[in-house]
N, C-alpha and C positions, 0 to 999 in steps of 0.2 A: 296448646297454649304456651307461647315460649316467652311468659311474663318472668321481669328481672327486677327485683333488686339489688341494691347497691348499700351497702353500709361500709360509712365515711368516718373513720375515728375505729377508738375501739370498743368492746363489750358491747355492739352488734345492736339489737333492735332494743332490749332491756336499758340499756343507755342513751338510747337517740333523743338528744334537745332537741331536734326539727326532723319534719318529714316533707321530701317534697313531689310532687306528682308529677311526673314525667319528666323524662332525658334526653329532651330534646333542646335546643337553644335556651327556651326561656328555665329550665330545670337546670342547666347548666351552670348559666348566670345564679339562678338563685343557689346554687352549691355555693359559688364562688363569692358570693353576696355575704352570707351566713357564716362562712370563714372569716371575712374579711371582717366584722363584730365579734368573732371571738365564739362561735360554734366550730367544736371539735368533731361532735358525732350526731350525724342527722344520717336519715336514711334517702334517699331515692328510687323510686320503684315507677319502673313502666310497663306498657302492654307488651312490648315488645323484649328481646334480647337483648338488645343493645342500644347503646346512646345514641342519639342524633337524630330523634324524630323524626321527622319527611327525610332528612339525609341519610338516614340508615334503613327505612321502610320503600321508599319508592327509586327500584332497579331500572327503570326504563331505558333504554341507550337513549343517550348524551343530555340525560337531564344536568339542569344547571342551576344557575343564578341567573333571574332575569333584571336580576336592577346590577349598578357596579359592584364588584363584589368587596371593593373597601370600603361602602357603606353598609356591607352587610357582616361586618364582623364586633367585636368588643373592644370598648374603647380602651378596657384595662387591656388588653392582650390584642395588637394590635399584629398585621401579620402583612409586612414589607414586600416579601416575595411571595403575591398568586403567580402564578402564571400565565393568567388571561386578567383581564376587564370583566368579565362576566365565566366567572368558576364552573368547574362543571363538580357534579355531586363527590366523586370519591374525594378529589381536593377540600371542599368543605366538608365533609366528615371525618376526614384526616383531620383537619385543625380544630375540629370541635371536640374531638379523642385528644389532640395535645393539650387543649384547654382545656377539658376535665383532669387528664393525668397527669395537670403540669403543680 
């Protein structure tokens, strides 16, 4: 089981105003949503090890983006330089790690 959480702020789970379920896109945004109102310490926990949902779970060679991939990012954190039209995974899970650690 290589389940993670994530504790955001400080004094850990005892402290957490929010909890959110998975670290993936939509867990992401909701981190950055909860900040953005004035939540210091919420937790995040996924099944996984790592953030980025389908982009840190599925290794397939040359999985991507099959829509453009500047419709598929946040509109607060917009991101000028992909390198393709249609991203491939490590690229968007790179920028889904800058957008959590940013």
């Amino acid at each position: 089981d290589g389940a993670r959480a994530v504790a955001v702020g400080s004094g850990g789970l005892a402290a957490a105003e929010g909890f959110v379920r998975g670290a993936g896109i939509g867990g992401i945004c909701a981190g950055v949503k909860l900040q953005e109102i004035g939540v210091r310490n919420f937790l995040i926990v996924d099944r996984v090890a790592d953030l980025g949902g389908t982009w840190f779970t599925h290794t397939y060679p040359d999985a991507g983006c099959d829509i453009p991939t500047t419709t598929y990012q946040f509109s607060f954190a917009r991101n000028p330089g992909w390198s393709r039209f249609f991203a491939k995974r490590d690229e968007i899970l790179q920028y889904l790690r800058d957008v959590a650690h940013h």
